[in-house]
N, C-alpha and C positions, 0 to 999 in steps of 0.2 A: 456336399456339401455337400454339402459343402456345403461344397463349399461348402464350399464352403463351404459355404458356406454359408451364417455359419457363427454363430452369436456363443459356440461351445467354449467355456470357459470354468475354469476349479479356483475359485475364488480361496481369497485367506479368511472366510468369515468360517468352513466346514472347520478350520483347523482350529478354532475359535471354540468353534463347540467341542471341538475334542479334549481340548483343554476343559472345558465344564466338568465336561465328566469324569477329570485327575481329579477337577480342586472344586466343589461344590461352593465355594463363597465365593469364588471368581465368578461361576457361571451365574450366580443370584445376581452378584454387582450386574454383569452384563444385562441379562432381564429388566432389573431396575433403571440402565442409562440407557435404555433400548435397543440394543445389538439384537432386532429380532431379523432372524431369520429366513426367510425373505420379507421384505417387509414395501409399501409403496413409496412412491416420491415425491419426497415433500418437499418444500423448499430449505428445511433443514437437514435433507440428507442428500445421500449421495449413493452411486449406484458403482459399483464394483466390475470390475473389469469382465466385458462382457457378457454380461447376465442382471436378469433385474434383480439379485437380490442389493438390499441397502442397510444403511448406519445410520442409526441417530449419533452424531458426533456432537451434538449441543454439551454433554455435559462429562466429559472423559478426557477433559487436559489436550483438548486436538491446540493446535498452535494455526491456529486461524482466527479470523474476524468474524465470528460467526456468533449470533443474536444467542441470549441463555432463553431455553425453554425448561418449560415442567417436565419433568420426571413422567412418563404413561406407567400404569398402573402396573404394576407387578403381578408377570405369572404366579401360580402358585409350584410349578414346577418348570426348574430349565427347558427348555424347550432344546433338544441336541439331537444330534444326528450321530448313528451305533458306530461304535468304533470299526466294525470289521467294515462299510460302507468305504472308509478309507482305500481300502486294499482291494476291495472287489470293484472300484472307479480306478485307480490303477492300474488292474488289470484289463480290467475295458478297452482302458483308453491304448495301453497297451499294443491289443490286438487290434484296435480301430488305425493306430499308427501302422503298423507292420500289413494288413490289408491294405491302408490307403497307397503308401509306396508301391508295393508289388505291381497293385490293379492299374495303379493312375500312372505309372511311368510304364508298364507294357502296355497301354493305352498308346500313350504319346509314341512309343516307338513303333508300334504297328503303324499309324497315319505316318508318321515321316519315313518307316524304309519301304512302304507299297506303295507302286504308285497308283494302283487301283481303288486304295481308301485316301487317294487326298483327292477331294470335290468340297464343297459347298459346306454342306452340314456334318462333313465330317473336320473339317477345320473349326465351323462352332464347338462339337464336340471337344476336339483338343483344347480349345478354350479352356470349358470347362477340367477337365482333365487337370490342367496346370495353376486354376487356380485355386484346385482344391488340393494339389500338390502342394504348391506355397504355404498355405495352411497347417497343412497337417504338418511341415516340415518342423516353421517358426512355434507355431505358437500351442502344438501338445506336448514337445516334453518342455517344453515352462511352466506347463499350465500344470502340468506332475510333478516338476521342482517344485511347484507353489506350494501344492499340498500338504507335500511331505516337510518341505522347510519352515513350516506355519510364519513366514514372514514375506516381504518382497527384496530380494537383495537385488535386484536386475538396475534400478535405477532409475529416474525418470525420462529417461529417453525410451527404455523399451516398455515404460507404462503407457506412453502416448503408442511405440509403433504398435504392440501384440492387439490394441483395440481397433487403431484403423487396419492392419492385414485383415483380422476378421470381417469388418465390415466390408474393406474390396471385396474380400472372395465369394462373399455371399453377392452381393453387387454382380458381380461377376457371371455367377450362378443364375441370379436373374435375369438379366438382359441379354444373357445367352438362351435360356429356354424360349424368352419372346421371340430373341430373332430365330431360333428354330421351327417355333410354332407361324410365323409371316412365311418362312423360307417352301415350308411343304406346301402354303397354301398356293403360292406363288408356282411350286412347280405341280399342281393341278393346274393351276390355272392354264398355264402354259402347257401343257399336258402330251402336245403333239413336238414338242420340242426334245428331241433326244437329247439326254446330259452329257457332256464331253468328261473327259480327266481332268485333273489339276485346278490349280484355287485361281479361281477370278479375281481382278483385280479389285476389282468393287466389294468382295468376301473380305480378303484380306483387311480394306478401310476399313467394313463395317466392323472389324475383332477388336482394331484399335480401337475405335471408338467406342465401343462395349469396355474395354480397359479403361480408357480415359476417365468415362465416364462415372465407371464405379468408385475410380481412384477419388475424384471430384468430390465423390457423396459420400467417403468415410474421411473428408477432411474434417470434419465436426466431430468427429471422434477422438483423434489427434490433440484437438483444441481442446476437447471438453476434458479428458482423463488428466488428471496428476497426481502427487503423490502429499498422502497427508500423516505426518508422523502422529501419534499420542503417547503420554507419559502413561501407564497403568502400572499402579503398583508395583513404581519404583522401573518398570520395562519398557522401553521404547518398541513403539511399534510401528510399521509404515504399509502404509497401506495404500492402492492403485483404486481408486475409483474414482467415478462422475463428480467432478467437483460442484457442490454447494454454489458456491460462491464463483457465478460466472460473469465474466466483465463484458458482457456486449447483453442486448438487449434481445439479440438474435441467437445468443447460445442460451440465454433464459430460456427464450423461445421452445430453440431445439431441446433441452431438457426437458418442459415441461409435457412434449408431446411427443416424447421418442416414441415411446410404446406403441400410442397408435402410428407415426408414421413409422417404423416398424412393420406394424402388422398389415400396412395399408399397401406400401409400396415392396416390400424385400417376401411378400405372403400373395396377398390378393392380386398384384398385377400380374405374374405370370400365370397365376390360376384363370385370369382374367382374358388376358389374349389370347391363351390356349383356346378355352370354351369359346373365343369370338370367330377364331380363325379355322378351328375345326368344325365348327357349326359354316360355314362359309364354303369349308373344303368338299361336307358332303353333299350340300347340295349343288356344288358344283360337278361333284362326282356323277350325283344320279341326275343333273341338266345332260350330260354326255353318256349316259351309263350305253348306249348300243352302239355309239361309235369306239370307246373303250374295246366292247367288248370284242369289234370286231378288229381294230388298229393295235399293234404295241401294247399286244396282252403281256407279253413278261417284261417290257419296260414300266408299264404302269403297277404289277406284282410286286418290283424293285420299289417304287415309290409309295406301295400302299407298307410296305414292312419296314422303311426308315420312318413314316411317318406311326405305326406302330410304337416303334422304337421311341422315338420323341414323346407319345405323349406317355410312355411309359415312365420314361424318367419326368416328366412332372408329375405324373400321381406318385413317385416315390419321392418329389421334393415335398409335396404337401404333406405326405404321412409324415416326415420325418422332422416337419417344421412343426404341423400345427400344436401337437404337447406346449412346447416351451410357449409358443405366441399367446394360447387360451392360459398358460400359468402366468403370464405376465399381465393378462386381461384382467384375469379373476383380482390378482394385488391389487392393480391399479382402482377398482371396482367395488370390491368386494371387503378388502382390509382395510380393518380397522384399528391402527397402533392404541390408539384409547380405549378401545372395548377391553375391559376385563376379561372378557370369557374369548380372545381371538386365540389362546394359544392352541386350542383343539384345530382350530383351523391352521393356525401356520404352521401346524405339523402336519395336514395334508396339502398343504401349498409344498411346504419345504419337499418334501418327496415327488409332489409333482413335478417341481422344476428340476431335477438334478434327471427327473427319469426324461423331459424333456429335450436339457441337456443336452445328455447320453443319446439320445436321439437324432437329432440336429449336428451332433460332430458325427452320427451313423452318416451322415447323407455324401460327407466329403470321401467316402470312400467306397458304397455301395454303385455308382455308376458303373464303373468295370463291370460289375455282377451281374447288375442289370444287363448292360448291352452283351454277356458272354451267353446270357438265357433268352435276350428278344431277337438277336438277329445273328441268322446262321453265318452269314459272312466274316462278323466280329467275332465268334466260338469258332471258326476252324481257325481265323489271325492267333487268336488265343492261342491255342493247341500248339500250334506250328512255334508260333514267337516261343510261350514258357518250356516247350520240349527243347529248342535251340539254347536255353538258359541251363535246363536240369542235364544234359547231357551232351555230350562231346561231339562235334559235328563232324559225321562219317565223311574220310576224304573222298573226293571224286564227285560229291554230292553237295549241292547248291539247292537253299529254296530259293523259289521264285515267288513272284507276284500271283502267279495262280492259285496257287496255295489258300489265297484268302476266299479265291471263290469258289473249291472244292474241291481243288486241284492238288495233284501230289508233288512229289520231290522230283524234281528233274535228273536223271544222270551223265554225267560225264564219261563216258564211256568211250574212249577211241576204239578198244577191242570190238566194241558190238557194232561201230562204224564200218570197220574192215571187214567185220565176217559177212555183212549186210552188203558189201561191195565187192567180197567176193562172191558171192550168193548168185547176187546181180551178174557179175562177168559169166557164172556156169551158166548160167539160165543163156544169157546170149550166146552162149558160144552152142550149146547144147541145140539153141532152136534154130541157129543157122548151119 
């Protein structure tokens, strides 16, 4: 993400267009009642399961209470997305599934069978880890049923869950980087305090409440998605998105301002603490820089390459976020459903958001990556862990915990015991 994550979703509007370009009078109709793709939020539409693209559903047989508006001005050409885009986001997502398993559950098993990677920030870690695990589980091959099935058969019960899992795990994502980004500044601070093993008890709170909390903030996602059928041409269709028509004055609200609280709080805050508490860190670093250098030089080495590690993965959340967050700015901003001449544009929006995206479901799966290239200790866990998976584990031989920090395979060996004790008895008997 991820996370999450982790707003990555394959909406039924791409298979919409696909269909345009079987039946050219379909894809004009859609044009004409506004199926434009992606398109802003209006209080006439509504916004499709995780991602900003939207419907005009005013005039296409929706079975809702929904006000009739005018017709926006007609393309002069469908606006569609090429058919092989189908199969090559397929494939993507594919291999963004089959990476995220592998990385983010030999992740999770490295911290729980060493006991030398369970501390502090490496339990935030696993955090993350699991809940862009979750993610990737639930909601990408649905999100590739969608596709391929150009309808929604799942239901309205997984129209409401597949939007809030997305939301937690990016949540998730978040408020684990902040508390990673406090956690290192904290152990500058503290600097002369040697770090023990194992997860405090205060760490363990702080995860839950990082969960809680995320959970909390994709409840309005939950509430806002359901499921809206239309009659077209004789075909029922059903469709999962941001309903129109929401009954509290607080889901108005949140509809009306996803976008930027989106971009405000699930983008800029962690970008936010990072820059606060790292600007914090080093000047606390160069406030101490001779005692440093003369005290717990390779304890403070250890501390300068998890915090390394930390703000790497948030410049890898920002790359992988901000695409989608600036294609959702530019809609919001920038489109205009009435302009005549917008289709040259929503066809570089349309491409933007999908390469966005593809982006954004990259991040629930590149952590592993990241921490098997930023810190030597997670590359040899790596090594050891997927060797122990690709091949047969030689008898008499046990890894160990050392292992993670550079250490080899231990053996079992009574033979080398005994020759080692008898060695020992010549040696005595010899020199007395």
């Amino acid at each position: 993400m991820n996370k999450a994550a982790l707003l990555f979703v394959l909406v039924i509007i791409p298979t919409i267009a696909f269909r345009t370009q079987r039946d050219t009078k379909a894809g004009t109709l859609i044009e004409e009642t506004g199926f434009d793709v992606p398109g802003p939020q209006r209080a006439s539409q509504g916004e499709t399961s995780g991602q900003g693209s939207t419907w005009n559903v005013s005039d296409v047989g929706l079975k809702a209470n929904l006000p009739k508006l005018p017709f926006p001005p007609m393309c002069q050409k469908p606006t569609e997305i090429k058919h092989a885009f189908k199969y090559v986001n397929t494939v993507v997502s594919c291999l963004i599934f089959v990476m995220g398993i592998i990385g983010n559950s030999t992740l999770l098993r490295i911290i729980y069978k060493n006991k030398s990677m369970r501390n502090g920030p490496n339990v935030l870690i696993a955090s993350l880890a699991l809940g862009d695990l979750l993610y990737i589980l639930i909601a990408i091959p649905i999100n590739i049923f969608k596709l391929l099935a150009e309808d929604w058969p799942f239901g309205v019960y997984m129209c409401k869950l597949i939007p809030f899992i997305q939301k937690a795990s990016v949540g998730i994502t978040v408020l684990s980087l902040c508390a990673l980004s406090i956690d290192r500044y904290r152990a500058v601070v503290s600097w002369s305090r040697v770090r023990g093993m194992g997860i405090p008890l205060w760490k363990a709170a702080e995860v839950t409440l990082i969960w809680a909390a995320a959970i909390v903030l994709a409840v309005p996602e939950a509430i806002a998605f359901d499921i809206m059928e239309m009659n077209y041409q004789g075909a029922k269709l059903r469709v999962c998105l941001l309903h129109p028509d929401q009954q509290s004055s607080f889901m108005m609200l949140y509809r009306n301002v996803k976008d930027w609280w989106l971009f405000g709080f699930y983008f800029c805050l962690p970008l936010a603490c990072t820059g606060v508490f790292y600007t914090l860190m080093s000047c606390e670093m160069l406030r101490h820089r001779n005692g440093m250098q003369i005290a717990l030089n390779d304890h403070m080495k250890q501390r300068r390459e998890v915090a390394k590690t930390v703000f790497c993965l948030v410049v890898i959340f920002a790359l992988c976020w901000l695409p989608l967050h600036l294609s959702r700015l530019l809609k919001k901003n920038i489109y205009d459903e009435t302009d005549p001449n917008r289709c040259e544009l929503l066809s570089f929006l349309l491409v933007m958001d999908y390469t966005g995206i593809n982006m954004a479901s990259l991040n629930s799966c590149i952590n592993p990556v990241a921490l098997y290239f930023v810190s030597q200790k997670f590359k040899n866990c790596f090594q050891s862990c997927l060797c122990c998976w690709c091949q047969s584990r030689p008898r008499n031989v046990i890894p160990t915990d050392e292992k993670c920090s550079g250490g080899q395979w231990k053996s079992q060996a009574p033979e080398n015991a005994l020759v080692r004790s008898s060695s020992r008895s010549s040696h005595k008997y010899s020199t007395s």
